[in-house]
C-alpha positions in Angstrom: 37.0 138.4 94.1 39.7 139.3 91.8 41.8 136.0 93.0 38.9 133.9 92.0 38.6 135.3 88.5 42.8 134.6 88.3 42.2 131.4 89.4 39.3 130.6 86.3 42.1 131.4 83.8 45.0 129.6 85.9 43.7 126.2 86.5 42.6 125.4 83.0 46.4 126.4 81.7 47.9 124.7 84.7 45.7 120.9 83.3 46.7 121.9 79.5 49.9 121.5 80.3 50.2 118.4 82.3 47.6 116.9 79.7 50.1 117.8 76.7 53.3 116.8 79.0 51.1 113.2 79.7 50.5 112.4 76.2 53.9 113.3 75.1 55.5 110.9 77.7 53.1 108.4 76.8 53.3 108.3 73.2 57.0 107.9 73.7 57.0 104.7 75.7 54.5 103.6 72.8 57.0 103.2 71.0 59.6 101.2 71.8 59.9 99.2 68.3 61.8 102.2 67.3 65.3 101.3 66.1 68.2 104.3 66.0 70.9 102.9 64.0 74.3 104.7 63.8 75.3 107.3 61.0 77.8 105.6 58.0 81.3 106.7 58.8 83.2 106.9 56.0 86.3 104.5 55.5 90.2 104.9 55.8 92.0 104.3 52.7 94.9 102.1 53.3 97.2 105.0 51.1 95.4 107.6 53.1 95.9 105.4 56.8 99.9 105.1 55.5 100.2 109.2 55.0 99.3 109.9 58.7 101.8 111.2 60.7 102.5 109.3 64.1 103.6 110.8 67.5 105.9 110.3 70.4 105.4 112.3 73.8 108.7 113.2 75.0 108.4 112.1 78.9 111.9 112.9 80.0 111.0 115.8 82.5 111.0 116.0 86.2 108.4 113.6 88.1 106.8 116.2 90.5 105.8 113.4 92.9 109.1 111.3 92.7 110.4 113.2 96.3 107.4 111.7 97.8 108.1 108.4 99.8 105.3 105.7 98.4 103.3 103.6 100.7 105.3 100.9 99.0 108.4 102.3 99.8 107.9 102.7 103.5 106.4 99.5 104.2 109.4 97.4 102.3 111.7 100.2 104.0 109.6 98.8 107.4 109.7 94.8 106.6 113.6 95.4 105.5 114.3 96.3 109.2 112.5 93.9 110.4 114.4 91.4 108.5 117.4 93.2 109.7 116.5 93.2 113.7 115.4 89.4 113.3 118.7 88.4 112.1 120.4 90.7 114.4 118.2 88.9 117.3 118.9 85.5 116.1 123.2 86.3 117.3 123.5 86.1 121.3 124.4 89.8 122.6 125.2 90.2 126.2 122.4 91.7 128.0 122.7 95.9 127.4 122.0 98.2 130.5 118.4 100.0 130.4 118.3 103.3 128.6 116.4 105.7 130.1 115.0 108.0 127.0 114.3 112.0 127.3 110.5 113.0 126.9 110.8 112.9 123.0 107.6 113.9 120.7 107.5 114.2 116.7 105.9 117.2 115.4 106.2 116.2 111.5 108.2 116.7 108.5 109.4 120.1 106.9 109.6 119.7 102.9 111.9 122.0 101.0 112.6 120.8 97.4 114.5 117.5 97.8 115.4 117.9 101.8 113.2 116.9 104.3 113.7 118.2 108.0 111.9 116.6 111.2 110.6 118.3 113.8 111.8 116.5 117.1 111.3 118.0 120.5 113.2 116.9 123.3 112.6 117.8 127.1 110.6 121.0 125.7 113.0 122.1 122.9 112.2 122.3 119.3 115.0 120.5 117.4 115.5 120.3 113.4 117.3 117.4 112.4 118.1 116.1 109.0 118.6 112.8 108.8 122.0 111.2 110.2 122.1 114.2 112.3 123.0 114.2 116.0 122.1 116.8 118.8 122.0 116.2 122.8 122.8 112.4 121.8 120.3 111.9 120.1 120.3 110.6 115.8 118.0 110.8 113.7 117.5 107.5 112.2 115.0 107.6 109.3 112.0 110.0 108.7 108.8 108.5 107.6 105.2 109.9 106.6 104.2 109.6 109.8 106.8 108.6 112.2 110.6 109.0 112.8 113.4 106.7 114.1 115.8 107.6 116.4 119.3 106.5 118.0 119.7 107.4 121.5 122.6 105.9 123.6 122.7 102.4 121.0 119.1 102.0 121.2 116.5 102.6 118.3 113.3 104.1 118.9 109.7 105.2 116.6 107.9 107.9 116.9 104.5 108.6 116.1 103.3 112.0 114.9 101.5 113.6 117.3 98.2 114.4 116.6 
């Protein structure tokens, strides 16, 4: 019985306040004819707009993100070695013997300020090559983002990162 009584004082409160939130909300959308107009700013004067001091940011430090190879970069990196291996297609070269490649994977790239290091294994060993560096015959041609070339025996290879 005492819930009931609660309930007597609670559900009249509960409608009084929907009822006030109701007519608030519709007394607003009544009007709509209502028209805010902007406070008056006040004015430069032209002697006062001639007396302000003007700035220049001084850009001239490092680029944090200028060791990063763009997108850009790599694909006109890409389409300039294509344009390279078509003209070097278009000579005739005598027919080169097949080259029979070691079980090569890429692991990635190894950052350290402006050197980057690539992670090549070769028949099970972990090598670190920089690029232009040769171990067990094999160079390492270019690093990309994702890939790296490599110079084995005269013949050019990519390498996709493994996952």
């Amino acid at each position: 019985m005492k819930n009931k009584k609660l309930n007597y004082v609670l559900v009249p409160l509960v409608l009084l306040i929907w009822g006030t939130l109701i007519v608030k909300v519709i007394n607003h959308l009544r009007d709509n004819n209502m028209i805010i107009t902007p406070p008056d700013l006040p004015r430069l004067d032209a002697d006062l707009a001639d007396s302000l001091e003007s700035y220049e940011l001084l850009a001239n430090y490092k680029d944090p993100f200028i060791r990063y190879q763009t997108v850009q970069n790599q694909k006109a990196a890409v389409d300039k070695n294509i344009k390279n291996k078509t003209n070097r297609t278009s000579e005739r070269k005598p027919a080169r013997s097949i080259v029979r490649w070691p079980d090569i994977s890429f692991g990635g790239i190894i950052s350290h300020e402006e050197r980057q290091i690539g992670l090549v294994q070769v028949n099970a060993n972990s090598l670190l090559l920089k690029e232009g560096e040769v171990r067990d015959g094999i160079c390492l041609d270019k690093l990309y983002k994702d890939s790296v070339s490599l110079i084995y025996q005269g013949e050019t290879k990519t390498f996709k990162k493994k996952p």
